[in-house]
PDB file with SEQRES, HELIX, SHEET and CRYST1 records, atoms N, CA, C and O in Angstrom:
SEQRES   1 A   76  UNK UNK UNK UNK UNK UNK UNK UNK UNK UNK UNK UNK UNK          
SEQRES   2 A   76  UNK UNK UNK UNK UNK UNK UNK UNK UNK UNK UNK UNK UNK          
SEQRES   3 A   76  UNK UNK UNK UNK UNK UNK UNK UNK UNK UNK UNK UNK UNK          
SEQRES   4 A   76  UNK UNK UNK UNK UNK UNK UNK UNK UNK UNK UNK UNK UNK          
SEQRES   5 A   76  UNK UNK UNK UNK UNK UNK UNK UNK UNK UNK UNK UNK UNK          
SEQRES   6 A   76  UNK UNK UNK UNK UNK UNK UNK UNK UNK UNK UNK                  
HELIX    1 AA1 UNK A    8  UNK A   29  1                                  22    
HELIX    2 AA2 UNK A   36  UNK A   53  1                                  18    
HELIX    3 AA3 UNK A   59  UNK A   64  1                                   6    
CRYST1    1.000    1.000    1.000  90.00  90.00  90.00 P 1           1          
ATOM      1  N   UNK A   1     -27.246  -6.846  -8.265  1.00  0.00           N  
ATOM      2  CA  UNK A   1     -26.649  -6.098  -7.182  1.00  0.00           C  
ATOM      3  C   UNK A   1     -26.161  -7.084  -6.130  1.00  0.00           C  
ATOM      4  O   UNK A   1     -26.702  -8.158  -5.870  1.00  0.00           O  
ATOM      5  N   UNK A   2     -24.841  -6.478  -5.441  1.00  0.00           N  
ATOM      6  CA  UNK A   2     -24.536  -7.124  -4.511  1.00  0.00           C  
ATOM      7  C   UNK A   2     -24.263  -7.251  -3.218  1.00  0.00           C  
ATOM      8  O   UNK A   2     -23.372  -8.091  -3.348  1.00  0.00           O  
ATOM      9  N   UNK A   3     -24.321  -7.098  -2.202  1.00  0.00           N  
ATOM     10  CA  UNK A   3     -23.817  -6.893  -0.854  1.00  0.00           C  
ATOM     11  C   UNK A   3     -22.759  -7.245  -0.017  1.00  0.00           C  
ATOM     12  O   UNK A   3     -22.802  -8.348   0.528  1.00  0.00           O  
ATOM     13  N   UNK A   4     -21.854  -6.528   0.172  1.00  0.00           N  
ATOM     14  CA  UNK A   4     -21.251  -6.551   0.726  1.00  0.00           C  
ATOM     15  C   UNK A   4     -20.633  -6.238   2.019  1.00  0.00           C  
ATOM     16  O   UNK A   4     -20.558  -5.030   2.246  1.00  0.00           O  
ATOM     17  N   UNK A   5     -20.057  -7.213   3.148  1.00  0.00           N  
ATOM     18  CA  UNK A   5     -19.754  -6.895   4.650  1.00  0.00           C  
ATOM     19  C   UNK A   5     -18.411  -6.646   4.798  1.00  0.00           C  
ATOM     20  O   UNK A   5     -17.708  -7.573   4.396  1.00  0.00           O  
ATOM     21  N   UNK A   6     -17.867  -5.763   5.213  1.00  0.00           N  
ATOM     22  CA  UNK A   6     -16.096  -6.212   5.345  1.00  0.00           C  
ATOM     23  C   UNK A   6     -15.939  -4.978   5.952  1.00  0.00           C  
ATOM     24  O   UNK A   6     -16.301  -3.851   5.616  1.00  0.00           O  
ATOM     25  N   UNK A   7     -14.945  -5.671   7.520  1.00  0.00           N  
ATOM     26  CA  UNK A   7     -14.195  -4.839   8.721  1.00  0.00           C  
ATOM     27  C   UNK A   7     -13.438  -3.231   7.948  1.00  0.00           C  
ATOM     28  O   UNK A   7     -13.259  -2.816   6.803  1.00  0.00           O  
ATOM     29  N   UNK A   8     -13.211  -2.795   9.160  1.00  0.00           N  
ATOM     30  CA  UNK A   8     -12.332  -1.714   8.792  1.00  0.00           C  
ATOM     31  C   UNK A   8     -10.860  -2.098   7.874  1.00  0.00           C  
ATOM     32  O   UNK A   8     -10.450  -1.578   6.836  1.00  0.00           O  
ATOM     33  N   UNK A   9     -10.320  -3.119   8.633  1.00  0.00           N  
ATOM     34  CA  UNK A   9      -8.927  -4.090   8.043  1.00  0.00           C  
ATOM     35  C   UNK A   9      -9.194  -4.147   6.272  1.00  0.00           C  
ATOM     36  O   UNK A   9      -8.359  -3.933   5.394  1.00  0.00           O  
ATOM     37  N   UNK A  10      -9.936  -4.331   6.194  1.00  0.00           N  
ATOM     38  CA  UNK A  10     -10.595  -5.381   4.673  1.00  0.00           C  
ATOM     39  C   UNK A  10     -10.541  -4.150   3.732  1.00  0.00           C  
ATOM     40  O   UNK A  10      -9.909  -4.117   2.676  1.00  0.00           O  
ATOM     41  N   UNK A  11     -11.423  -2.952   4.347  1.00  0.00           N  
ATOM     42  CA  UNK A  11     -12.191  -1.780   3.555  1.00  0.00           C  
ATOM     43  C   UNK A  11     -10.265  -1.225   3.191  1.00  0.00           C  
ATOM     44  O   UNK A  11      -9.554  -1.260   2.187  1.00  0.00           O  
ATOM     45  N   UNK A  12     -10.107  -0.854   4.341  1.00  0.00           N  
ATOM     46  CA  UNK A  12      -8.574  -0.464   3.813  1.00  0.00           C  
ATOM     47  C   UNK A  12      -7.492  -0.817   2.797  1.00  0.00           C  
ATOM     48  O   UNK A  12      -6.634  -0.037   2.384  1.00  0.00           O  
ATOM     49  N   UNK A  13      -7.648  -2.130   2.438  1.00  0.00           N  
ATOM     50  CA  UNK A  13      -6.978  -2.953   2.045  1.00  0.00           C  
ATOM     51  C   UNK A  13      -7.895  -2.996   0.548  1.00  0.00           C  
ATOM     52  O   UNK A  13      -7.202  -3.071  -0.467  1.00  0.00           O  
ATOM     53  N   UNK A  14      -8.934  -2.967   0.419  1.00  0.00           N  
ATOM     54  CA  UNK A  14      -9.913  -2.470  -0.741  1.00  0.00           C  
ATOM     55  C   UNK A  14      -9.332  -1.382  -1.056  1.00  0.00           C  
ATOM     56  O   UNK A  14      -8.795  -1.663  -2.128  1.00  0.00           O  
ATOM     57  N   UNK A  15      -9.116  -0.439  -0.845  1.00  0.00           N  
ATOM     58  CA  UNK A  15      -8.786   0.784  -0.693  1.00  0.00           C  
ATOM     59  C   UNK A  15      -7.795   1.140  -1.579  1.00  0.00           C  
ATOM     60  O   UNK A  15      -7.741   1.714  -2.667  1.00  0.00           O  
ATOM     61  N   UNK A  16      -6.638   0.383  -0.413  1.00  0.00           N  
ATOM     62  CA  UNK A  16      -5.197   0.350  -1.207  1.00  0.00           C  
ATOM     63  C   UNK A  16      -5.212  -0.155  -2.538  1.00  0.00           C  
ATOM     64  O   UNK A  16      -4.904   0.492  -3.539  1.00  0.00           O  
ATOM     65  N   UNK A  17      -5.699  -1.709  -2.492  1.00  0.00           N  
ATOM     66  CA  UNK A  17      -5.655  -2.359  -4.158  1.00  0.00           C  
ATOM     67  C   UNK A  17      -6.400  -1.339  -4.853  1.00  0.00           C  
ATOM     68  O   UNK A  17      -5.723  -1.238  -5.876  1.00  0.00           O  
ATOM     69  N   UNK A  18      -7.249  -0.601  -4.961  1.00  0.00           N  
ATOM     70  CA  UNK A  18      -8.434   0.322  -6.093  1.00  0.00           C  
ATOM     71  C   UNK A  18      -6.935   1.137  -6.159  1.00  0.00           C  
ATOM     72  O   UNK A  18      -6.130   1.107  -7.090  1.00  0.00           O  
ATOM     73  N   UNK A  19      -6.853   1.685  -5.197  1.00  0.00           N  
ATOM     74  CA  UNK A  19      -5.626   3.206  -5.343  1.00  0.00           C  
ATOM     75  C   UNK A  19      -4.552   2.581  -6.486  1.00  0.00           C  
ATOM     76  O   UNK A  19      -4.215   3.188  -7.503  1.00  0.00           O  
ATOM     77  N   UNK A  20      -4.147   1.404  -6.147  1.00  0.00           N  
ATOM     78  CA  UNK A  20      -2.756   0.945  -6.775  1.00  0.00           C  
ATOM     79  C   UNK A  20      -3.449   0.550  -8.257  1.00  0.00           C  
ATOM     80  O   UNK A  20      -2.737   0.779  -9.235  1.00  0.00           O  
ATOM     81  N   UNK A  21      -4.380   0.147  -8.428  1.00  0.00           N  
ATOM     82  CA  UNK A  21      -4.630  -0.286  -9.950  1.00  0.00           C  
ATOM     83  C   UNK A  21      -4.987   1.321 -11.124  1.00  0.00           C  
ATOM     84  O   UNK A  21      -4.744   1.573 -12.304  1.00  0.00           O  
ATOM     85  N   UNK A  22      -5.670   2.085  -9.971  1.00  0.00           N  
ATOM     86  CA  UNK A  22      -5.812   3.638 -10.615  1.00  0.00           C  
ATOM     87  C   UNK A  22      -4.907   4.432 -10.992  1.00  0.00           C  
ATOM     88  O   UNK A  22      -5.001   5.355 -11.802  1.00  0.00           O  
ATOM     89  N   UNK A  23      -3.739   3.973 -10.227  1.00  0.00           N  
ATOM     90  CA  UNK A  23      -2.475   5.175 -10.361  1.00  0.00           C  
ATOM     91  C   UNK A  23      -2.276   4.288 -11.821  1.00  0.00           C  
ATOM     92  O   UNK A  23      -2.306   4.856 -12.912  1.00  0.00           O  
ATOM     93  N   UNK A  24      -2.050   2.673 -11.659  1.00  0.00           N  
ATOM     94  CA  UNK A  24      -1.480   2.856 -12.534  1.00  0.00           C  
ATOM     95  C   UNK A  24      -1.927   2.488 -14.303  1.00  0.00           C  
ATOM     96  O   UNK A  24      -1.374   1.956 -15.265  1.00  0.00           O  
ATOM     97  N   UNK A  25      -3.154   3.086 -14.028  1.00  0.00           N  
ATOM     98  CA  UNK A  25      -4.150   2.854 -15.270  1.00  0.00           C  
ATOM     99  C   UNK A  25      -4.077   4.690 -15.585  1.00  0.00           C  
ATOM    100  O   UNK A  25      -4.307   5.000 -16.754  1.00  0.00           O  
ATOM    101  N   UNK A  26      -3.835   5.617 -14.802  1.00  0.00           N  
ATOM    102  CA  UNK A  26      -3.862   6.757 -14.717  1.00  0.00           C  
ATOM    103  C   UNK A  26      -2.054   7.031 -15.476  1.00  0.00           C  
ATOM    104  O   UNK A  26      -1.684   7.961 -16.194  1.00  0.00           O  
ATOM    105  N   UNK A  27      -1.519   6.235 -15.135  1.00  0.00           N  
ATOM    106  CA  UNK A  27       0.127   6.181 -15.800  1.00  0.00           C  
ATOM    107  C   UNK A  27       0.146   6.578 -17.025  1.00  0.00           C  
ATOM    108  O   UNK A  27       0.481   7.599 -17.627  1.00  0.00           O  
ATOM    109  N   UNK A  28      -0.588   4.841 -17.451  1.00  0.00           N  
ATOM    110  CA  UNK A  28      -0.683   4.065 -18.689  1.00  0.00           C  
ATOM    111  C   UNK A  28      -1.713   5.514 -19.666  1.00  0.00           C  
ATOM    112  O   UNK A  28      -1.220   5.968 -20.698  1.00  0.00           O  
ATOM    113  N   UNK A  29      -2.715   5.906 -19.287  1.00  0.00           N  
ATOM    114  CA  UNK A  29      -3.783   6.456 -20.215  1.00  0.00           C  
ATOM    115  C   UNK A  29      -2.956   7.693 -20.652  1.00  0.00           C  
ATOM    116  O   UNK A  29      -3.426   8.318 -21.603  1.00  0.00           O  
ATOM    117  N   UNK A  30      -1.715   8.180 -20.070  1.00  0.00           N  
ATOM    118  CA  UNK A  30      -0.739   9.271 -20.357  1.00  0.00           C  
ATOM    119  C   UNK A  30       0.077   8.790 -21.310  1.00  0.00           C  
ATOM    120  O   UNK A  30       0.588   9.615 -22.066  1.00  0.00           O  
ATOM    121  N   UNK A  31       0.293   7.775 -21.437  1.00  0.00           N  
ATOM    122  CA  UNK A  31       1.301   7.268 -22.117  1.00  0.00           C  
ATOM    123  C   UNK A  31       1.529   7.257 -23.730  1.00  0.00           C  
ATOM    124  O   UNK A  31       1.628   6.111 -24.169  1.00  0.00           O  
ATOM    125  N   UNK A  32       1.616   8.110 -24.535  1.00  0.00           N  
ATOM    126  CA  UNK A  32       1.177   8.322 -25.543  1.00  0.00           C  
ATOM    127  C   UNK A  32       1.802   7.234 -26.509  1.00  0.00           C  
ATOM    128  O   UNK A  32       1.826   7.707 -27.646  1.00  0.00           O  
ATOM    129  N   UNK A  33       2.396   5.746 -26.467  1.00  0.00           N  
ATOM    130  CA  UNK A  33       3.065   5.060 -26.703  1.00  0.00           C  
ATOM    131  C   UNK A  33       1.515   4.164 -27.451  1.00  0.00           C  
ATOM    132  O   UNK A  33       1.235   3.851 -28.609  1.00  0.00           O  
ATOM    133  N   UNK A  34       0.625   3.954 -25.830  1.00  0.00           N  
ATOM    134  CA  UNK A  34      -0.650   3.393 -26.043  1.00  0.00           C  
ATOM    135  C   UNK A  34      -1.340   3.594 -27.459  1.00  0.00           C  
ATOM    136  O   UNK A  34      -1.186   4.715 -27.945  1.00  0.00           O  
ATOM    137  N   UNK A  35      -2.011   2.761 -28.127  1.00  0.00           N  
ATOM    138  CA  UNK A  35      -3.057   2.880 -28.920  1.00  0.00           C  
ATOM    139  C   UNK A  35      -4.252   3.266 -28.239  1.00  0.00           C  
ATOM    140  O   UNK A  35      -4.682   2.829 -27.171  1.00  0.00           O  
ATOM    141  N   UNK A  36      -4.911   4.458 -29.264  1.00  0.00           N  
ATOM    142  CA  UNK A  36      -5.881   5.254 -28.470  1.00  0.00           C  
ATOM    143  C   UNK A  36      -7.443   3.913 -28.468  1.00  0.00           C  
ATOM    144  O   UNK A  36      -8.421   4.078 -27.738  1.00  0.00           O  
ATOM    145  N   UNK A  37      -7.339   3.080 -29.136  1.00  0.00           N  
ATOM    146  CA  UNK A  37      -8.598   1.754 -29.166  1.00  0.00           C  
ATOM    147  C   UNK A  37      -8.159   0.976 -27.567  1.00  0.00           C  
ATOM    148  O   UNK A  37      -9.061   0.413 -26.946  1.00  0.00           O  
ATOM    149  N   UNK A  38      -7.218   0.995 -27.186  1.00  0.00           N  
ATOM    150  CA  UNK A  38      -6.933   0.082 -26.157  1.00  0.00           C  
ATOM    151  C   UNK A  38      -7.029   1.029 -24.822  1.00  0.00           C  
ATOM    152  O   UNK A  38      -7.567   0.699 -23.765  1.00  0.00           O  
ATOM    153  N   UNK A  39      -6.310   2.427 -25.140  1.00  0.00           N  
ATOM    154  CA  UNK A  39      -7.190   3.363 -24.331  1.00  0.00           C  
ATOM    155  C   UNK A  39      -8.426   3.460 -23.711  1.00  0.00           C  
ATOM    156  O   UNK A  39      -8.697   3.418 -22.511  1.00  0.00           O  
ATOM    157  N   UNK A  40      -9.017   3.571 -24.511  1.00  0.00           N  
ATOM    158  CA  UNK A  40     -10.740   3.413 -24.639  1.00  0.00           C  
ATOM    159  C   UNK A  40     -11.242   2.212 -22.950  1.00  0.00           C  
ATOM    160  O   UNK A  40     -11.831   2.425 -21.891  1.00  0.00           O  
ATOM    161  N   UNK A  41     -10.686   1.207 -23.495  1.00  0.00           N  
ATOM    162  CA  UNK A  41     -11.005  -0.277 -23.251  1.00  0.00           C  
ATOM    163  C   UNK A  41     -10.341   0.209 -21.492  1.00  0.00           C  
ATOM    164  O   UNK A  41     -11.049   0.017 -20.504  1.00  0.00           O  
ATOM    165  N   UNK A  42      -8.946   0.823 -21.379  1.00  0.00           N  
ATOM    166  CA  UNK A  42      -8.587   1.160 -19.706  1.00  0.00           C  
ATOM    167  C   UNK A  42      -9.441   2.342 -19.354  1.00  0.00           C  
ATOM    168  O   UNK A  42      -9.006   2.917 -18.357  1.00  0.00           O  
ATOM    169  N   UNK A  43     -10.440   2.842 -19.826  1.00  0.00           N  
ATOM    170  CA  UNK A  43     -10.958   4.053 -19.333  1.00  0.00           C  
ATOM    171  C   UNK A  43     -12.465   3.729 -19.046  1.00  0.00           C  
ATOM    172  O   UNK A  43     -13.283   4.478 -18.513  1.00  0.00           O  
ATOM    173  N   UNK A  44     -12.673   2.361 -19.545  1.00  0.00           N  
ATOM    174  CA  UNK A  44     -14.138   2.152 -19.263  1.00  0.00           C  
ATOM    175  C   UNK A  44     -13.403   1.055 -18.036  1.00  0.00           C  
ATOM    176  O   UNK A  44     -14.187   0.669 -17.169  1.00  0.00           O  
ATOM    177  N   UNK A  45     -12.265   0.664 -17.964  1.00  0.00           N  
ATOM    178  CA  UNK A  45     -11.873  -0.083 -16.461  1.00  0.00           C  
ATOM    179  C   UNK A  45     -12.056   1.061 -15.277  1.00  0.00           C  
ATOM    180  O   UNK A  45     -12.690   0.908 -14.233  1.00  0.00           O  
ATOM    181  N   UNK A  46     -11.386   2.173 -15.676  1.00  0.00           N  
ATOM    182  CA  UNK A  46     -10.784   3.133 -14.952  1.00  0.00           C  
ATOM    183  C   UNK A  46     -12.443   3.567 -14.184  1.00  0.00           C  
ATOM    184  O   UNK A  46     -12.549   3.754 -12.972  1.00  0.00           O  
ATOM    185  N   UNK A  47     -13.764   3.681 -15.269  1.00  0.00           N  
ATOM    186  CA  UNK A  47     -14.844   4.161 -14.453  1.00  0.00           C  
ATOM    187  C   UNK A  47     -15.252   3.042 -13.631  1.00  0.00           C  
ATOM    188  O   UNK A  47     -15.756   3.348 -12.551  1.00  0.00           O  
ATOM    189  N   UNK A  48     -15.172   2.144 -13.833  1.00  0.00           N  
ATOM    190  CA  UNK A  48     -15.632   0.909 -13.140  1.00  0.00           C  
ATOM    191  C   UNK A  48     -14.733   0.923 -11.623  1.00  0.00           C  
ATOM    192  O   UNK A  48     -15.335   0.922 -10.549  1.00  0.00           O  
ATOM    193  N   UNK A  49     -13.773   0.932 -11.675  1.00  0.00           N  
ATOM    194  CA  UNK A  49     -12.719   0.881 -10.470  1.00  0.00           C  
ATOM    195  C   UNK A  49     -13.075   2.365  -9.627  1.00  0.00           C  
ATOM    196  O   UNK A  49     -12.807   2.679  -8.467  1.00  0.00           O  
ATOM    197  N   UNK A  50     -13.651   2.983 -10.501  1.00  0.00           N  
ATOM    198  CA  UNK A  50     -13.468   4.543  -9.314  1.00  0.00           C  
ATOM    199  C   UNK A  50     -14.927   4.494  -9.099  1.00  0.00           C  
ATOM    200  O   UNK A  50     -15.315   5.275  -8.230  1.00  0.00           O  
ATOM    201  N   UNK A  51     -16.092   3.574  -9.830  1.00  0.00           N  
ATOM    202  CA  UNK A  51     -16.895   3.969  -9.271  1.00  0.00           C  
ATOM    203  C   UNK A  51     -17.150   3.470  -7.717  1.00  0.00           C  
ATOM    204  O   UNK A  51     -17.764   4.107  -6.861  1.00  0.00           O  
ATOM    205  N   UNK A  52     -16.488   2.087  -7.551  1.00  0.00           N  
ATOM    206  CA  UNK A  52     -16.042   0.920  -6.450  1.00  0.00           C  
ATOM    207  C   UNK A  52     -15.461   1.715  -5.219  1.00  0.00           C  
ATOM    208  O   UNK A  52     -15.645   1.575  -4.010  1.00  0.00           O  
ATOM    209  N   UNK A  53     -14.767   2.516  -5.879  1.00  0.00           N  
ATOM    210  CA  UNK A  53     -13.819   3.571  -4.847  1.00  0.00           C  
ATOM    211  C   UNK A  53     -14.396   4.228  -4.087  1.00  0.00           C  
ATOM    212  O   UNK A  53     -14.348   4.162  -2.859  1.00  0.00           O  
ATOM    213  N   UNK A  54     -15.175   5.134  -4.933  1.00  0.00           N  
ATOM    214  CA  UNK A  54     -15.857   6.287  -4.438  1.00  0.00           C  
ATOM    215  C   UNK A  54     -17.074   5.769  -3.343  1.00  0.00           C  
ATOM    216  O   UNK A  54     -17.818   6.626  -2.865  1.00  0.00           O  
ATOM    217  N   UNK A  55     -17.180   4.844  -3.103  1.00  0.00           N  
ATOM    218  CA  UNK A  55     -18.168   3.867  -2.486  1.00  0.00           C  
ATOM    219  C   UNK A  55     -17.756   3.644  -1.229  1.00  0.00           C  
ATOM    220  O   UNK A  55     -18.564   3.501  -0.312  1.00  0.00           O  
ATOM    221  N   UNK A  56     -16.145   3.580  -1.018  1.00  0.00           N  
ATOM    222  CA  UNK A  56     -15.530   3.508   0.534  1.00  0.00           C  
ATOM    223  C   UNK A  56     -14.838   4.208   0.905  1.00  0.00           C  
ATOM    224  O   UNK A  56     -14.409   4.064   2.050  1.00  0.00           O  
ATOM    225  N   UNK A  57     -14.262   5.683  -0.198  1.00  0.00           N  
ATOM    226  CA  UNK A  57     -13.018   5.945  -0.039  1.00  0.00           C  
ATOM    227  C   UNK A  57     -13.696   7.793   0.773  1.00  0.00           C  
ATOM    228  O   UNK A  57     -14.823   8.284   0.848  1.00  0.00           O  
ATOM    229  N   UNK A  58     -12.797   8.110   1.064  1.00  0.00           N  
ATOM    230  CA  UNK A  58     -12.843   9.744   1.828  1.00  0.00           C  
ATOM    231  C   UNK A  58     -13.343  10.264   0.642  1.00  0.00           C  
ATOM    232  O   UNK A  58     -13.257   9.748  -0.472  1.00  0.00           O  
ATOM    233  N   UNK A  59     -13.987  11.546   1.007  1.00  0.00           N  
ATOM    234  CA  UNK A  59     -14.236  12.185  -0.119  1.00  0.00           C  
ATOM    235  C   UNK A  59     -12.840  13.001  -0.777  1.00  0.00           C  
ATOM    236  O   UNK A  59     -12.931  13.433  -1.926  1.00  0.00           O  
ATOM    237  N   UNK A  60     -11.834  13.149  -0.169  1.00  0.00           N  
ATOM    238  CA  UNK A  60     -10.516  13.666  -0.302  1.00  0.00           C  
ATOM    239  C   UNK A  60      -9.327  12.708  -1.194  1.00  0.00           C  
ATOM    240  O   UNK A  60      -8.422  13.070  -1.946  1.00  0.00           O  
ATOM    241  N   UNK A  61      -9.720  11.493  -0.796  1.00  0.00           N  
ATOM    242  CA  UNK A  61      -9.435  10.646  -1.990  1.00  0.00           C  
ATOM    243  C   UNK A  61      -9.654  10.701  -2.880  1.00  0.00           C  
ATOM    244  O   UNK A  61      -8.780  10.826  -3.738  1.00  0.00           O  
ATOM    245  N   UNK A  62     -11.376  10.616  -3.261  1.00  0.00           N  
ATOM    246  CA  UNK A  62     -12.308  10.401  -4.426  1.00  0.00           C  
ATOM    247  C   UNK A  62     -11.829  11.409  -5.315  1.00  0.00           C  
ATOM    248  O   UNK A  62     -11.698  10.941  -6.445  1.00  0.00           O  
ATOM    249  N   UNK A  63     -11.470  12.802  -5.225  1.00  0.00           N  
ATOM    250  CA  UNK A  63     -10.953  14.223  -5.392  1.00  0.00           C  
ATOM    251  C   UNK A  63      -9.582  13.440  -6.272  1.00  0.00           C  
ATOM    252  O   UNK A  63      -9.452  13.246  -7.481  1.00  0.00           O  
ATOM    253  N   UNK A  64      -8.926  13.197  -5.447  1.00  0.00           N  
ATOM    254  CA  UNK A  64      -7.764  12.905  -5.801  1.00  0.00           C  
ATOM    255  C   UNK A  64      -7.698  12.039  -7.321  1.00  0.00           C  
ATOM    256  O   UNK A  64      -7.012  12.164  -8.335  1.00  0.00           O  
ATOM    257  N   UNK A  65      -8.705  11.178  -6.926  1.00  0.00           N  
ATOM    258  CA  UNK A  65      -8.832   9.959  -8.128  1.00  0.00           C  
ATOM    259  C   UNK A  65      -9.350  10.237  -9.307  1.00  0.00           C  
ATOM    260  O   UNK A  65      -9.163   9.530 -10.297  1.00  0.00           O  
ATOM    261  N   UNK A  66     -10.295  11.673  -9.290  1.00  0.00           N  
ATOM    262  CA  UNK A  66     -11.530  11.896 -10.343  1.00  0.00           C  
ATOM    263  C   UNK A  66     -10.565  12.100 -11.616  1.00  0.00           C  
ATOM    264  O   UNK A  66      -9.422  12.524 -11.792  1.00  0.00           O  
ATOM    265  N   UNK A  67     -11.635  11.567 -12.439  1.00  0.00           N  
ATOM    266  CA  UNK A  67     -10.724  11.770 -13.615  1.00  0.00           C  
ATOM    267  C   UNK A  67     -10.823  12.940 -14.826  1.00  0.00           C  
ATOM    268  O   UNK A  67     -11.814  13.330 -15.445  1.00  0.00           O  
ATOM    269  N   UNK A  68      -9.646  13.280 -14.905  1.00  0.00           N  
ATOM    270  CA  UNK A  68      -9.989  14.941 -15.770  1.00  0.00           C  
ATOM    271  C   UNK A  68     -10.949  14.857 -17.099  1.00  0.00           C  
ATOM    272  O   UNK A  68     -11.436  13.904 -17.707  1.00  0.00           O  
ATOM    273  N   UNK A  69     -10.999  16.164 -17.264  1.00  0.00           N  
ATOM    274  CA  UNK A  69     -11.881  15.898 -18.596  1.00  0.00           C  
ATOM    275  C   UNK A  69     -11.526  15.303 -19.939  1.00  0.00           C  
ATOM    276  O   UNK A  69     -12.359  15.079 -20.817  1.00  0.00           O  
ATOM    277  N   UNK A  70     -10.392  15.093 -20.023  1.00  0.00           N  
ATOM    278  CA  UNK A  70     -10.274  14.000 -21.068  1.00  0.00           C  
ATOM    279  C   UNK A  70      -8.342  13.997 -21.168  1.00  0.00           C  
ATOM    280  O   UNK A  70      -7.432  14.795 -20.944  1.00  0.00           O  
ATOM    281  N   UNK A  71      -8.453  12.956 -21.516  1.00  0.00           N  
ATOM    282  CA  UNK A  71      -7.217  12.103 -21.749  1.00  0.00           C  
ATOM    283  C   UNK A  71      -6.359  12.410 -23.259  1.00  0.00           C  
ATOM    284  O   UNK A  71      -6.701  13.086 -24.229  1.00  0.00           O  
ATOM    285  N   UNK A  72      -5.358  11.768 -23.052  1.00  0.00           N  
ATOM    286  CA  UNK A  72      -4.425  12.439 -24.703  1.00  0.00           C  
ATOM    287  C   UNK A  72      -4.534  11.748 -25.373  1.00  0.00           C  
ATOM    288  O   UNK A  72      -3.602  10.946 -25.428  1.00  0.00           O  
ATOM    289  N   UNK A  73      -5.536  11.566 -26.213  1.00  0.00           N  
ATOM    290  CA  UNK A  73      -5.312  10.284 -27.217  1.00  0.00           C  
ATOM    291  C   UNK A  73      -5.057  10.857 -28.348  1.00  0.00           C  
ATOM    292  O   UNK A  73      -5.845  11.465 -29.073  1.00  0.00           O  
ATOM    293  N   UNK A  74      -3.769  10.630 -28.522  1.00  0.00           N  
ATOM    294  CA  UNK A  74      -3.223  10.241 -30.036  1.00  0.00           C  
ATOM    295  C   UNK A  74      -3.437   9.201 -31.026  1.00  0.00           C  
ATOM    296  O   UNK A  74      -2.798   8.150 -31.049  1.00  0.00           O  
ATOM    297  N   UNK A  75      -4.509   9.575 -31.980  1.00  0.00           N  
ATOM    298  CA  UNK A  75      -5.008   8.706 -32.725  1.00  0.00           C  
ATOM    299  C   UNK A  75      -3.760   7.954 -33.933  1.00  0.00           C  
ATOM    300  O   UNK A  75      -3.231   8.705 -34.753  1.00  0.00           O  
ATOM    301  N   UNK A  76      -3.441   6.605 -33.910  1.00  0.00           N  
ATOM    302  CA  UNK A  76      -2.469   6.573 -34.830  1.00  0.00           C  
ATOM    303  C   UNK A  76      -2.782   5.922 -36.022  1.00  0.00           C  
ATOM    304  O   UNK A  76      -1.946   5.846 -36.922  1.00  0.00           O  
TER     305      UNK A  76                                                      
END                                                                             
């Protein structure tokens, strides 16, 4: 475990980068182009990054970010 200190400036800016890597891991997991094995591999990123989130973010965010009950994987 780790601890962490960081201003309002910092947390925000945490914030933004989590938001911007989610949207676009949230893109990608739609993308039915993807192989559903490499899928897999952005969705165990995707819990890792939102769990980070949910740690600083509004609860109105967190809402925003949660992830549905399952994704389109087209097995090929």
């Amino acid at each position: 475990m780790i601890g962490l200190l960081v201003d309002d400036k910092e947390k925000e800016e945490l914030i933004y980068l989590l938001k911007r890597e989610m949207d676009e891991l949230l893109f990608d997991l739609y993308d039915e182009r993807i192989n559903h094995y490499v899928k897999t591999g952005m969705e165990e990123r995707y819990d890792i990054l939102y769990s980070l989130f949910k740690r600083i973010a509004s609860p109105n965010d967190c809402l925003r970010y949660m992830k549905k009950a399952n994704f389109s994987h087209n097995k090929d």
